[in-house]
PyMOL Python script that loads the backbone (N, CA, C, O; Angstrom):
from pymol import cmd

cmd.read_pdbstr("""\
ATOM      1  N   UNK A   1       0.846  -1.175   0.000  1.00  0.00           N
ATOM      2  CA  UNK A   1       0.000   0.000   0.000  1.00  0.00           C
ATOM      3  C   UNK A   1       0.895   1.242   0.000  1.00  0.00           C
ATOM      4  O   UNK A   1       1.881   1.285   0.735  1.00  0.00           O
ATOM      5  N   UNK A   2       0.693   1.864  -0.500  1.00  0.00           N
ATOM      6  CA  UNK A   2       1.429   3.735  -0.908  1.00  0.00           C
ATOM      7  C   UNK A   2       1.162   4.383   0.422  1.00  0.00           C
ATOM      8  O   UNK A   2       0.400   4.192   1.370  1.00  0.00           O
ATOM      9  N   UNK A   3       2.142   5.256   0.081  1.00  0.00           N
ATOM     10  CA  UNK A   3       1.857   6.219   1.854  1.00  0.00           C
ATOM     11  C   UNK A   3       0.824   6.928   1.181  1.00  0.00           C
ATOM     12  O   UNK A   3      -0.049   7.055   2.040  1.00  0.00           O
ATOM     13  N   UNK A   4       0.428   7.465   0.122  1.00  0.00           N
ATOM     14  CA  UNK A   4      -1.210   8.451   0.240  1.00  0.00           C
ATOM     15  C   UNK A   4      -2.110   7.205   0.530  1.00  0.00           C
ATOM     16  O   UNK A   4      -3.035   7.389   1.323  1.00  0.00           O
ATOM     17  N   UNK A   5      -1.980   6.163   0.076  1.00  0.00           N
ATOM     18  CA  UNK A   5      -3.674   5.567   0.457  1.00  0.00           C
ATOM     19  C   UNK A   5      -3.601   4.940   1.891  1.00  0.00           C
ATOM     20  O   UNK A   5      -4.627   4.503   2.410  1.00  0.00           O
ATOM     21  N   UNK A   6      -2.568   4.900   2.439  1.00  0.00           N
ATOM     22  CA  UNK A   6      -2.243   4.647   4.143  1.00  0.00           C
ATOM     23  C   UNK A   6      -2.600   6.113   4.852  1.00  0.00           C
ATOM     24  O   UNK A   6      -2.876   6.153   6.051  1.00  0.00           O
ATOM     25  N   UNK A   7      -2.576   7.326   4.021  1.00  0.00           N
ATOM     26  CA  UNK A   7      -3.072   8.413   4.944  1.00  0.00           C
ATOM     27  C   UNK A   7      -4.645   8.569   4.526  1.00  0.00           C
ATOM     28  O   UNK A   7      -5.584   9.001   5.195  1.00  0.00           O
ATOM     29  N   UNK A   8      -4.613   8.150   3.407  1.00  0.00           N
ATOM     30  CA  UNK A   8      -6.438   8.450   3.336  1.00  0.00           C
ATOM     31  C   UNK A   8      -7.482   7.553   3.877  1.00  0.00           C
ATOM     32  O   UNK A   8      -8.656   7.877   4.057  1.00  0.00           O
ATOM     33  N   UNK A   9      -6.868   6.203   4.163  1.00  0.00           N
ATOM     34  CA  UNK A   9      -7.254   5.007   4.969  1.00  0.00           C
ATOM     35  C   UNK A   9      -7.378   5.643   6.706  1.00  0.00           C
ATOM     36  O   UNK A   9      -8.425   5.757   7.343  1.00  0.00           O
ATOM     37  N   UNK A  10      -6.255   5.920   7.087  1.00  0.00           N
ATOM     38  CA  UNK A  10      -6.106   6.937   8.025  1.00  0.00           C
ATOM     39  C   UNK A  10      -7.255   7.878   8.574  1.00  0.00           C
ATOM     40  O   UNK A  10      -7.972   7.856   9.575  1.00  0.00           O
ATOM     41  N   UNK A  11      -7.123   8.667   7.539  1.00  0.00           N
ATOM     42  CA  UNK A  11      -8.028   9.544   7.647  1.00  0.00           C
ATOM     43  C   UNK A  11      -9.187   9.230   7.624  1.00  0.00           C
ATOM     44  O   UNK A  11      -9.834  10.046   8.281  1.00  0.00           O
ATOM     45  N   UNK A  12     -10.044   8.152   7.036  1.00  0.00           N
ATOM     46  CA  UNK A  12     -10.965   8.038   7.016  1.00  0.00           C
ATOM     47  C   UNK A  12     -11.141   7.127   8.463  1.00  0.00           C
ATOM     48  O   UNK A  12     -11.993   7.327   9.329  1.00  0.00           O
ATOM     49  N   UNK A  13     -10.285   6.274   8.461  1.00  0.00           N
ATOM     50  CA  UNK A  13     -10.776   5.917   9.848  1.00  0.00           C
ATOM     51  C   UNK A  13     -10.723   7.153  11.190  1.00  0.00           C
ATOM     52  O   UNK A  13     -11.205   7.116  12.322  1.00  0.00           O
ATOM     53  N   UNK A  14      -9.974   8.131  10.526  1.00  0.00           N
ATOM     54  CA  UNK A  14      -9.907   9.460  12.171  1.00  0.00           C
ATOM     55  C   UNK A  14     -11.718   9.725  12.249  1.00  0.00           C
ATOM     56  O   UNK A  14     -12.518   9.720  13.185  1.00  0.00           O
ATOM     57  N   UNK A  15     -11.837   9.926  10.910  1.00  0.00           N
ATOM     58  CA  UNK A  15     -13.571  10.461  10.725  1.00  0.00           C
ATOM     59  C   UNK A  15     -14.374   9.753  11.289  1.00  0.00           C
ATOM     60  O   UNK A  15     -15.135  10.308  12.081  1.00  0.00           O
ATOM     61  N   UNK A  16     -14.498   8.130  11.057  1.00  0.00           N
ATOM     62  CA  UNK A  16     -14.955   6.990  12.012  1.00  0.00           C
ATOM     63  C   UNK A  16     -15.023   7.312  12.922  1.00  0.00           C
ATOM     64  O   UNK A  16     -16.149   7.553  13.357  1.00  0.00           O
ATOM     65  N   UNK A  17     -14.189   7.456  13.524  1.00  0.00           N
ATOM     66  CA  UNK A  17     -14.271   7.463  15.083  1.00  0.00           C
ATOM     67  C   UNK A  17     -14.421   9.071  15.719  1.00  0.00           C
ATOM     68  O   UNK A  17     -14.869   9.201  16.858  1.00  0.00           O
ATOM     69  N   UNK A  18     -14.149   9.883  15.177  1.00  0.00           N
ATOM     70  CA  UNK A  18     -14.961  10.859  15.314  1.00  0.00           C
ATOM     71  C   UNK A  18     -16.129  11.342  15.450  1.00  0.00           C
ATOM     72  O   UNK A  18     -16.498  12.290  16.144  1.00  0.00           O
ATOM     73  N   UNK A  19     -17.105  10.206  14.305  1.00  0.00           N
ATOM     74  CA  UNK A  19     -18.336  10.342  14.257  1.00  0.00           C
ATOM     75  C   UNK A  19     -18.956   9.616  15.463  1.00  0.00           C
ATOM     76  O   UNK A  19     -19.883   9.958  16.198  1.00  0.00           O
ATOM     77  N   UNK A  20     -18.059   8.341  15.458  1.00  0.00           N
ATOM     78  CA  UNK A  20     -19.280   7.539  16.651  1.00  0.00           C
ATOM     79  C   UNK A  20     -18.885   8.797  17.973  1.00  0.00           C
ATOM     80  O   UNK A  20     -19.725   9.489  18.549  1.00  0.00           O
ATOM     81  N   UNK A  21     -17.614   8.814  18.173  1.00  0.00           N
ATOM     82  CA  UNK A  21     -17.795   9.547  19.509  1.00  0.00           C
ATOM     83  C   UNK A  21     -18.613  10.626  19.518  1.00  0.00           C
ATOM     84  O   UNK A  21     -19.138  10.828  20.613  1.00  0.00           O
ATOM     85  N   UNK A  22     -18.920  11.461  18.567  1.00  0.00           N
ATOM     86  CA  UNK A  22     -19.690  12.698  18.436  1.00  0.00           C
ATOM     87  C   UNK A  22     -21.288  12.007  18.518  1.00  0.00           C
ATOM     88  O   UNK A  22     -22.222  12.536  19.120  1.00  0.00           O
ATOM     89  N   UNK A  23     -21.348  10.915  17.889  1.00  0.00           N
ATOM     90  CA  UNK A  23     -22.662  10.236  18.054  1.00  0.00           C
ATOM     91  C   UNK A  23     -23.261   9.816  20.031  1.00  0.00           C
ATOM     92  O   UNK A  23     -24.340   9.763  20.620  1.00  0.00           O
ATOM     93  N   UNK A  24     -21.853   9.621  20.379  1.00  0.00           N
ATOM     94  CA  UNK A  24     -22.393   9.054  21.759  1.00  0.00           C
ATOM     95  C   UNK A  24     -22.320  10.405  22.540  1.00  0.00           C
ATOM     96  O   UNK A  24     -22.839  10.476  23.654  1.00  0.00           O
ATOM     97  N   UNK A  25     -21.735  11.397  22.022  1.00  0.00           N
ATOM     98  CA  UNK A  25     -22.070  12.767  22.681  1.00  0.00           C
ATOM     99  C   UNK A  25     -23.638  13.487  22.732  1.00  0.00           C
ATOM    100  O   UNK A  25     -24.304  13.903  23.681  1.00  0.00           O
ATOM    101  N   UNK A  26     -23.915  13.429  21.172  1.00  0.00           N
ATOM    102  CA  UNK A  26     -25.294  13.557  21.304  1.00  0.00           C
ATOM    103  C   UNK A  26     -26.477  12.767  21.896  1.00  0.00           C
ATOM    104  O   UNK A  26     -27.559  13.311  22.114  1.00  0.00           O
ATOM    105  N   UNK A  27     -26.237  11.457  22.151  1.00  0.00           N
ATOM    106  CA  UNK A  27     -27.073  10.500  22.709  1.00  0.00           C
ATOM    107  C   UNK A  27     -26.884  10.749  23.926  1.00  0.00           C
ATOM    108  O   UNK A  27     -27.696  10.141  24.622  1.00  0.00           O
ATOM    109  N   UNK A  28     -25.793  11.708  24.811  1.00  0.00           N
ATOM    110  CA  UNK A  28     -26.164  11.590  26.622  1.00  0.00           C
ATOM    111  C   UNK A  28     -26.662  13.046  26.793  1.00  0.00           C
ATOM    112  O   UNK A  28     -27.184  13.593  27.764  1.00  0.00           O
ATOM    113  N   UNK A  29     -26.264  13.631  25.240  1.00  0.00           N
ATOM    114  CA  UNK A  29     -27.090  15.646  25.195  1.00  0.00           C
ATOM    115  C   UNK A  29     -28.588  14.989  25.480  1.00  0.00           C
ATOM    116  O   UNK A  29     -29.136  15.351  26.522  1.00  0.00           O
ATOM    117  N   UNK A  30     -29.292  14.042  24.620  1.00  0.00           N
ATOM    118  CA  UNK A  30     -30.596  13.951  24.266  1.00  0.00           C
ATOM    119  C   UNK A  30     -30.967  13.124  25.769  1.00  0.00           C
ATOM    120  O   UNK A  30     -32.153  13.414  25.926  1.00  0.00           O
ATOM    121  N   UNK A  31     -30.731  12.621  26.445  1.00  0.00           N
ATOM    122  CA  UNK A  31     -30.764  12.136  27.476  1.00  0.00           C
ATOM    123  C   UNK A  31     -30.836  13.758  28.613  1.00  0.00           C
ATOM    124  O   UNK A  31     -31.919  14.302  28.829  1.00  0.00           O
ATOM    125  N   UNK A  32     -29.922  14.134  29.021  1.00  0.00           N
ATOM    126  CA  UNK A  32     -29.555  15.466  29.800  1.00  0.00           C
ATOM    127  C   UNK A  32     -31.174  16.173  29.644  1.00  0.00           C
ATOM    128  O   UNK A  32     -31.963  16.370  30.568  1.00  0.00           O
ATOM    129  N   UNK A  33     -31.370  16.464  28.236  1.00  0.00           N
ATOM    130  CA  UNK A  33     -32.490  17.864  27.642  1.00  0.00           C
ATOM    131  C   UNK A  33     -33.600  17.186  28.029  1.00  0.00           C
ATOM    132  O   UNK A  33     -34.565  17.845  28.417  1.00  0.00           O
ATOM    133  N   UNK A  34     -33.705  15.024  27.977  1.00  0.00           N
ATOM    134  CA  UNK A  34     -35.060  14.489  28.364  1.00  0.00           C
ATOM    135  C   UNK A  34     -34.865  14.718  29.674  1.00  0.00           C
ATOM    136  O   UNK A  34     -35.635  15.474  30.266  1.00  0.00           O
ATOM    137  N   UNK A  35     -33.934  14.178  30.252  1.00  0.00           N
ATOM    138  CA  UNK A  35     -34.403  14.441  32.011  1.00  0.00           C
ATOM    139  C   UNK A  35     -34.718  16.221  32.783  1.00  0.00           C
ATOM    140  O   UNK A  35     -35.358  16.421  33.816  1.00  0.00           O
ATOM    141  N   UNK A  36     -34.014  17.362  31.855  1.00  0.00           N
ATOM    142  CA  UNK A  36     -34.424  18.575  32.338  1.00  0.00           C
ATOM    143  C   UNK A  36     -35.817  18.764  31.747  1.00  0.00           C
ATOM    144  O   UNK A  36     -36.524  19.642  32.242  1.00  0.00           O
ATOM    145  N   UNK A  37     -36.207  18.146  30.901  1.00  0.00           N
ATOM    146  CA  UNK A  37     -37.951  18.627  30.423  1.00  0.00           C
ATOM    147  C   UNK A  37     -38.703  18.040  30.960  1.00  0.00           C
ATOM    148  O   UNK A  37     -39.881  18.373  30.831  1.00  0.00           O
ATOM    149  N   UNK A  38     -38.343  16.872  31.823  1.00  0.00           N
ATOM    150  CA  UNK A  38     -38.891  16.191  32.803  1.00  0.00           C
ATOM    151  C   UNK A  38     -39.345  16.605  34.150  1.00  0.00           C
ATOM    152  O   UNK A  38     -40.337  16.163  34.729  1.00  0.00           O
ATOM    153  N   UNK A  39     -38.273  17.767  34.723  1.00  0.00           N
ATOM    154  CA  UNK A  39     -38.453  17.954  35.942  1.00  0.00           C
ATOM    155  C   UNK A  39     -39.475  18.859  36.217  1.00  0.00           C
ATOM    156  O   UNK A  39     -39.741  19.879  35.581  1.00  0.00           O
ATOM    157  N   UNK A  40     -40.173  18.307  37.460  1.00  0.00           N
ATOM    158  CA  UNK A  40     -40.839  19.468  37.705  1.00  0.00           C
ATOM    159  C   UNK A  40     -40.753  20.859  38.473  1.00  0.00           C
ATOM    160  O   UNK A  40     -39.906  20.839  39.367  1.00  0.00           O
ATOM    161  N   UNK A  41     -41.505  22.187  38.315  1.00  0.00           N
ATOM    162  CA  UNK A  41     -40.988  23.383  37.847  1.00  0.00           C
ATOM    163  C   UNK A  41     -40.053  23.790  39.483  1.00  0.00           C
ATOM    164  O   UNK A  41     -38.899  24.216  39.437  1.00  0.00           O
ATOM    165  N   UNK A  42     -40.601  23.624  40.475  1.00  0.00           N
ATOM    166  CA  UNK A  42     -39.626  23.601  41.393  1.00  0.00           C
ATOM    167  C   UNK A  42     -38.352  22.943  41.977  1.00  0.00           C
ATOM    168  O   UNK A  42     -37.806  22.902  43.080  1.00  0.00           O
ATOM    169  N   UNK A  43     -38.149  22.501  40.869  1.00  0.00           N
ATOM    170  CA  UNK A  43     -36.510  21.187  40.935  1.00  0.00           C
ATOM    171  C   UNK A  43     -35.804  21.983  40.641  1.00  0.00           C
ATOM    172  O   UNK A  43     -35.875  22.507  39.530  1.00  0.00           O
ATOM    173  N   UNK A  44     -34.624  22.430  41.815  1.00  0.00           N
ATOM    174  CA  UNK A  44     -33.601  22.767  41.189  1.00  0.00           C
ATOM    175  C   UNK A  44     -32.250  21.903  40.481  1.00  0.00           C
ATOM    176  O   UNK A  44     -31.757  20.774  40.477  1.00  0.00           O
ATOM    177  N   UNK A  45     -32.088  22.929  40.042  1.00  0.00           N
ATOM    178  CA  UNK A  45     -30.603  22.386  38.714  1.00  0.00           C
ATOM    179  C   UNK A  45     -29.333  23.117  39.601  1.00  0.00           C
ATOM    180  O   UNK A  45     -29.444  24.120  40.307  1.00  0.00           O
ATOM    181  N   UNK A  46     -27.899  22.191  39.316  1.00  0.00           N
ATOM    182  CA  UNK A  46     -27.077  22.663  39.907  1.00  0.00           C
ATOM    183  C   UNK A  46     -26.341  22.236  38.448  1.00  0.00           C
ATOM    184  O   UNK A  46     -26.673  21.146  37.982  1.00  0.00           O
ATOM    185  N   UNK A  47     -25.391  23.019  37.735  1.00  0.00           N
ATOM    186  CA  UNK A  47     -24.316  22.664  36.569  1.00  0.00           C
ATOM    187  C   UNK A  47     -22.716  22.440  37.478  1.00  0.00           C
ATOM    188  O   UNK A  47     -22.309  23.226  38.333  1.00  0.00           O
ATOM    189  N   UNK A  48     -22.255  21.632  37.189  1.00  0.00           N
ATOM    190  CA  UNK A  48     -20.764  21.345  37.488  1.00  0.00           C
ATOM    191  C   UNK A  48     -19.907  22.316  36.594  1.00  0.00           C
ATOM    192  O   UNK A  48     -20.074  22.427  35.380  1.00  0.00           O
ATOM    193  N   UNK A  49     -19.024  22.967  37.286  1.00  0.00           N
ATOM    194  CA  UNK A  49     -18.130  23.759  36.465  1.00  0.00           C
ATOM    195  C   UNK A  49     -17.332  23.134  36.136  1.00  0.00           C
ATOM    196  O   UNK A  49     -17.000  22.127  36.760  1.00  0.00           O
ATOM    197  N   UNK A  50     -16.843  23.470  35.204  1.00  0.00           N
ATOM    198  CA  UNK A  50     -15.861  22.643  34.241  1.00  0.00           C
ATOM    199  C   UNK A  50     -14.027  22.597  34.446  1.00  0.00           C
ATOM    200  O   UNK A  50     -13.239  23.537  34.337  1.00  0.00           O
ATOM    201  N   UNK A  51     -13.790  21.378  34.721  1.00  0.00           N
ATOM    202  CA  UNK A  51     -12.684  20.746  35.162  1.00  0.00           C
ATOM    203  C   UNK A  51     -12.820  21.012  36.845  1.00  0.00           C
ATOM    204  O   UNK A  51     -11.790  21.515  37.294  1.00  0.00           O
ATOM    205  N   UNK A  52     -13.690  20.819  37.678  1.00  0.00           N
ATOM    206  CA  UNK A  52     -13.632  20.965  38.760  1.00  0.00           C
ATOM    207  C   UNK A  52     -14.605  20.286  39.567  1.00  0.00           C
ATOM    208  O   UNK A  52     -15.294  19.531  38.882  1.00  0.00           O
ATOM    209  N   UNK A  53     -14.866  20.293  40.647  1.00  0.00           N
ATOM    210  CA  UNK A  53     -16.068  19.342  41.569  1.00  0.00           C
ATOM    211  C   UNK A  53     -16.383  20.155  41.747  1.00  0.00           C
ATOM    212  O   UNK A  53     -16.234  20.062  42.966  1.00  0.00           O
ATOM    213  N   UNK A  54     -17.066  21.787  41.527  1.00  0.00           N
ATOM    214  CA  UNK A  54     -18.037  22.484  42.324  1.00  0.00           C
ATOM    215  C   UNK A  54     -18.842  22.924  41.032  1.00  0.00           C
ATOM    216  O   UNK A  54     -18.559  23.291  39.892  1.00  0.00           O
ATOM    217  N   UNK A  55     -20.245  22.653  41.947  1.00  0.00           N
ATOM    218  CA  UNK A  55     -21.055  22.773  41.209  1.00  0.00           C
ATOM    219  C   UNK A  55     -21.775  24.291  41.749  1.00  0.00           C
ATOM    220  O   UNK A  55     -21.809  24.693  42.912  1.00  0.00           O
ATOM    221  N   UNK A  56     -22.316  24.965  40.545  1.00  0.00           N
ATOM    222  CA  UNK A  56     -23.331  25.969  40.544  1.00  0.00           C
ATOM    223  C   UNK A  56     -24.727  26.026  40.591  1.00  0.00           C
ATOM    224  O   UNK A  56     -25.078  25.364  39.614  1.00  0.00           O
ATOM    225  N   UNK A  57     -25.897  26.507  41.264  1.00  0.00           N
ATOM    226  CA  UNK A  57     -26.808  26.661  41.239  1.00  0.00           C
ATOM    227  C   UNK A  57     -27.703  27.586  40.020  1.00  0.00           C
ATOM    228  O   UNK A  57     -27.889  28.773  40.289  1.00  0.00           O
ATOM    229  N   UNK A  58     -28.212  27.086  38.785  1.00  0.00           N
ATOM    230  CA  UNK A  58     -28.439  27.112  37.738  1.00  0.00           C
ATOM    231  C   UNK A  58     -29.942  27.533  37.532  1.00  0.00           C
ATOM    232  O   UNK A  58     -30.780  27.052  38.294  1.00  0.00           O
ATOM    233  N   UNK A  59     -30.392  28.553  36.376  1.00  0.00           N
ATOM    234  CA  UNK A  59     -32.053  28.440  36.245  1.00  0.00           C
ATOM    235  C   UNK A  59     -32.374  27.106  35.109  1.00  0.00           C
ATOM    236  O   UNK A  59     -31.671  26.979  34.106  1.00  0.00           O
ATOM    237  N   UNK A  60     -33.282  26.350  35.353  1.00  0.00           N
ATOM    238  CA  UNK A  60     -33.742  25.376  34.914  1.00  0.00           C
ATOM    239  C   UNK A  60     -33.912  25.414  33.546  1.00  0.00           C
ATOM    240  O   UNK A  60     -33.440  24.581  32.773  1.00  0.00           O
ATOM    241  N   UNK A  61     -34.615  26.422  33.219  1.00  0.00           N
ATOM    242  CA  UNK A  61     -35.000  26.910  31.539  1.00  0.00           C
ATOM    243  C   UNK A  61     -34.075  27.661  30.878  1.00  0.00           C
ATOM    244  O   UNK A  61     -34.230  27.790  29.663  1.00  0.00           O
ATOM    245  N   UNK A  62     -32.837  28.362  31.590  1.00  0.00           N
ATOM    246  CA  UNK A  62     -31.303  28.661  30.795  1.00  0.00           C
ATOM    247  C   UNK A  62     -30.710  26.885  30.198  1.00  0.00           C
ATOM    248  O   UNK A  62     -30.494  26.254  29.164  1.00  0.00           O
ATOM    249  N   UNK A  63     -30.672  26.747  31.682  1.00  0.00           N
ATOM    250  CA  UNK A  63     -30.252  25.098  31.426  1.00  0.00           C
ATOM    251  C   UNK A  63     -30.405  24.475  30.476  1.00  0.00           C
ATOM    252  O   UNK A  63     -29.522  23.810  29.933  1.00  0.00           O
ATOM    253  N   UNK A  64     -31.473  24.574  30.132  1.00  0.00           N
ATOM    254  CA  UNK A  64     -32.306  23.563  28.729  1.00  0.00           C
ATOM    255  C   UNK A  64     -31.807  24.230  28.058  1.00  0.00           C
ATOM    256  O   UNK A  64     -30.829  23.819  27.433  1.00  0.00           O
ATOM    257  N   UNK A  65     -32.221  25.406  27.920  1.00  0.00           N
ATOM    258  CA  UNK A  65     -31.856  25.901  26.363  1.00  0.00           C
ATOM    259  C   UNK A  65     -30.216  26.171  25.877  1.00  0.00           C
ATOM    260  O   UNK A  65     -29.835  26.238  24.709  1.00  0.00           O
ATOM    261  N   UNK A  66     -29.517  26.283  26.887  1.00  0.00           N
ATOM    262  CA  UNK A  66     -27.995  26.014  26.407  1.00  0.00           C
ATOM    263  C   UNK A  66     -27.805  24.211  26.123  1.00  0.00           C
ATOM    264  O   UNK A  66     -27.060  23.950  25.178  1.00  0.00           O
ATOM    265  N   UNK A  67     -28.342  23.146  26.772  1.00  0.00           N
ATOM    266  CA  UNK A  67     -28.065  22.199  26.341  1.00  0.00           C
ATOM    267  C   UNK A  67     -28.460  22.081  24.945  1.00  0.00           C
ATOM    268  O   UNK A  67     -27.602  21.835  24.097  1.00  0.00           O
ATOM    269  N   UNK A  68     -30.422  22.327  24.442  1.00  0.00           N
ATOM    270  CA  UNK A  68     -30.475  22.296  23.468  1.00  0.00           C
ATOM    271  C   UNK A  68     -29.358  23.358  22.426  1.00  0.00           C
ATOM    272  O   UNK A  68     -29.150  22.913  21.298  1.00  0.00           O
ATOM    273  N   UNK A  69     -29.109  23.848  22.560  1.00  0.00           N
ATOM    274  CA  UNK A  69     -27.853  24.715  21.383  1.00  0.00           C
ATOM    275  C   UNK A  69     -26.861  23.950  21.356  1.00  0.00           C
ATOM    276  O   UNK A  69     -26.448  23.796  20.207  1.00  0.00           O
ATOM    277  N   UNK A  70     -25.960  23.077  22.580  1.00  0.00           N
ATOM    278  CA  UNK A  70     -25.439  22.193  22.028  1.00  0.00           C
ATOM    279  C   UNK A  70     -25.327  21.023  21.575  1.00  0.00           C
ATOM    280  O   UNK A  70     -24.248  20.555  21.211  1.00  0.00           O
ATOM    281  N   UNK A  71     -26.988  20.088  21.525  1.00  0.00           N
ATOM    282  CA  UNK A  71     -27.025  19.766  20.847  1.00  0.00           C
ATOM    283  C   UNK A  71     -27.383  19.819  19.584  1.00  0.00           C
ATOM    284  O   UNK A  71     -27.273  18.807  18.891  1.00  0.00           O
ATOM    285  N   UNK A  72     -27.909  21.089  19.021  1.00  0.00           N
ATOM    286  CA  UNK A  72     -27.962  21.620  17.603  1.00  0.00           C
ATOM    287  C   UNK A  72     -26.431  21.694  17.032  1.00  0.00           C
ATOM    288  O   UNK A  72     -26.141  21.241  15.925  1.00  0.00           O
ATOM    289  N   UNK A  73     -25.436  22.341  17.946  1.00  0.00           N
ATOM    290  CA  UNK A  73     -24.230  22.007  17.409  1.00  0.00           C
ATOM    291  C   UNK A  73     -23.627  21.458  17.058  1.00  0.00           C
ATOM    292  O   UNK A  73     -22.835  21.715  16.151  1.00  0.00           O
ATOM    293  N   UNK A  74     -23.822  20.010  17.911  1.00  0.00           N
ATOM    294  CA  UNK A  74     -23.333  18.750  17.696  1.00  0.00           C
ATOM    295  C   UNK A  74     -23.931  18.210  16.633  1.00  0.00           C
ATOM    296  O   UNK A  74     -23.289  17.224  16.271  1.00  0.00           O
ATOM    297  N   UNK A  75     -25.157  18.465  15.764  1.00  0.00           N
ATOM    298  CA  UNK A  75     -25.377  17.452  15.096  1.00  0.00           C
ATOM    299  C   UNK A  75     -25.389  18.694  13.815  1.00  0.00           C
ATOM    300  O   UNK A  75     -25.942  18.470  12.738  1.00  0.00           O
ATOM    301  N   UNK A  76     -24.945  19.535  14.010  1.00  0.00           N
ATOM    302  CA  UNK A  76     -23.810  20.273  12.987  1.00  0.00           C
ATOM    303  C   UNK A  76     -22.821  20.028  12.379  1.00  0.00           C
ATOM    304  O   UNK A  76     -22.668  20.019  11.157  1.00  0.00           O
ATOM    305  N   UNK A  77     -21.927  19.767  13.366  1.00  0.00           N
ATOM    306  CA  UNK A  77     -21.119  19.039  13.484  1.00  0.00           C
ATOM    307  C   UNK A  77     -20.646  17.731  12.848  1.00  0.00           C
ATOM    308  O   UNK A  77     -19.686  17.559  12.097  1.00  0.00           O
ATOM    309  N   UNK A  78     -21.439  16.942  13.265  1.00  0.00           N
ATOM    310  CA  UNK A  78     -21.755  15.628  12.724  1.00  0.00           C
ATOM    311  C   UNK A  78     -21.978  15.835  11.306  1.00  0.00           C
ATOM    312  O   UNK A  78     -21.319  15.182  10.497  1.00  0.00           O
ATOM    313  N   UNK A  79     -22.867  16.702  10.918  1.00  0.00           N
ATOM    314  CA  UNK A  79     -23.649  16.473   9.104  1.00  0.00           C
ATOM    315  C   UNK A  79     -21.988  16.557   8.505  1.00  0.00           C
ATOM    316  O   UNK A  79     -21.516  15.982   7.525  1.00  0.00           O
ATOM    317  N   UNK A  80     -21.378  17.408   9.392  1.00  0.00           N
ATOM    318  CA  UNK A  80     -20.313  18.642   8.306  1.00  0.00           C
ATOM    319  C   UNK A  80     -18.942  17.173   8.229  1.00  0.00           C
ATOM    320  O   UNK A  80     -17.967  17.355   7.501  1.00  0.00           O
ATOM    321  N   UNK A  81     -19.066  15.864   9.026  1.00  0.00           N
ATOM    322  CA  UNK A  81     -18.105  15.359   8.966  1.00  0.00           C
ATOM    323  C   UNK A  81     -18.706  14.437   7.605  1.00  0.00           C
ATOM    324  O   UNK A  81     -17.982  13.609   7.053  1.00  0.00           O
TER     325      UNK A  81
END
""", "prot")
cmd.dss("prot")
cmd.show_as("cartoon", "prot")
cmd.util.cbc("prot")
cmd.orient("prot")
């Protein structure tokens, strides 16, 4: 096999696995957005800050709607691979 079709083999497998992982990203987004449309209206939400154990006290309906945007992103994302 030639080194271009060992990098395009390559490459296509980087995309593979790009996609499933981007796939199992959106499957725990769509999970997250079902359990916040679930709760009822006095449940609070706390978000974990990122790279850290402390979590923030969050409004419920920001919540959702930043998850839903990223999962619109993600499956942006996804089409564009």
């Amino acid at each position: 096999m030639s080194n271009k079709s060992q990098a395009k083999d390559d490459q296509i497998n980087g995309k593979a696995k790009q996609k499933e992982e981007l796939n199992k990203k959106m499957k725990e987004q769509k999970v997250v957005i079902d359990e916040l449309s679930n709760l009822k209206k006095n449940r609070k939400v706390y978000v974990q800050q990122q790279n850290s154990n402390i979590f923030f006290l969050e409004d419920k309906s920001e919540t959702l709607a930043t998850c839903k945007k990223s999962l619109d992103h993600m499956k942006k994302e996804y089409q564009d691979l």
